[in-house]
Structures are given as C-alpha cells and as structure tokens.
C-alpha distance (Angstrom), angle and dihedral (degrees) to the residues before:
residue distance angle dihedral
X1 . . .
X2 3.72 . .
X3 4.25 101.1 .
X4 3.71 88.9 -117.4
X5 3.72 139.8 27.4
X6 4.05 126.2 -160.6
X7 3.73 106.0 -128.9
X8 4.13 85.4 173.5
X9 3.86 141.5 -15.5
X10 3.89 107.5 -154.3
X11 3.92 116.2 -147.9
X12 3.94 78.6 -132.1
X13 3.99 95.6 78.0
X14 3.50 106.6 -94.3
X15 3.85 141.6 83.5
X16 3.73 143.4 -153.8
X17 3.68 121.9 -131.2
X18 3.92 142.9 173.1
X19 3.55 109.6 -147.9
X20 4.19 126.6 -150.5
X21 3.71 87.7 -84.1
X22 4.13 92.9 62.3
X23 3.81 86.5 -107.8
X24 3.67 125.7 147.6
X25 4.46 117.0 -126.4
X26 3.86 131.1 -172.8
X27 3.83 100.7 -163.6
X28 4.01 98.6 -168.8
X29 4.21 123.0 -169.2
X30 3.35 105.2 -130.7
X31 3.68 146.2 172.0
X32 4.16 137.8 53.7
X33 3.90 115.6 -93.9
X34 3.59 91.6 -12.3
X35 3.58 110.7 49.4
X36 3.73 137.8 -169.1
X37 3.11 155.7 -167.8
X38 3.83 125.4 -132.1
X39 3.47 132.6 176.3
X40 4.00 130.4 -147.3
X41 4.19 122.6 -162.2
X42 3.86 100.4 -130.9
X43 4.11 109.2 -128.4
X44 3.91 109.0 -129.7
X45 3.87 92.6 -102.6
X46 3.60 88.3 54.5
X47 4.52 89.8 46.3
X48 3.86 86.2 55.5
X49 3.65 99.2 42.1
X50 4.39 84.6 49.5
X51 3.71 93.1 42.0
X52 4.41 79.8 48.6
X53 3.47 104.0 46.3
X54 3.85 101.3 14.6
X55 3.63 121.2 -171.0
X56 3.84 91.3 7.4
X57 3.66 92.8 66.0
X58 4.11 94.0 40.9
X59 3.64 93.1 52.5
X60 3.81 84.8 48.2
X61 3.69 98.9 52.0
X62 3.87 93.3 37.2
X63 3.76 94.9 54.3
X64 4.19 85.9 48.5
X65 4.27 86.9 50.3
X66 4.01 87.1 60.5
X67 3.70 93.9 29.0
C-alpha cells in the first residue's frame, strides 16, 4: 500500500488524505507571501463527521485551520 491515498483535493487549497496507518489528514496551504502547508490528524469524531457530511465539513474545518 502506497503510504497515502487522496480521498479529495479541493480547488480551495487543501486536501484530505488517509495515511498507511488508516488515519484521516487535512493538509491545508496556508499563509500570505510565504505559504505553507500544514497538516492536521483528524480525531475519530471528526473521521465520522467527514465521512457524514463530506466536503461540507472539510471546507468547514479547513477555512477554521487558516482562520
């Protein structure tokens, strides 16, 4: 198994990953003239309320990371 798989890559600069472990990522771009990325482990209440609501609740908690 690859070490990470792409579940979706939002035209809003971030992406949604599950990792070797079966863990759930939101890798975010963020930052002004120097920009970023930074990536944040999803807790299993947040997985279930993604795999719920999908891209609803990932644009949510993206926009809060670079809030």
């Amino acid at each position: 198994m690859s070490p990470e798989v792409l579940l979706y890559r939002s035209p809003r600069l971030y992406r949604v990953l599950r990792d070797a472990h079966g863990d759930t990522l939101i890798e975010v771009i963020v930052g002004g003239i120097a920009m970023r990325a930074v990536r944040v482990r999803l807790g299993a209440e947040e997985t279930a309320t993604y795999e719920r609501e999908g891209t609803t609740f990932s644009d949510r908690l993206a926009a809060a990371i670079t809030a």
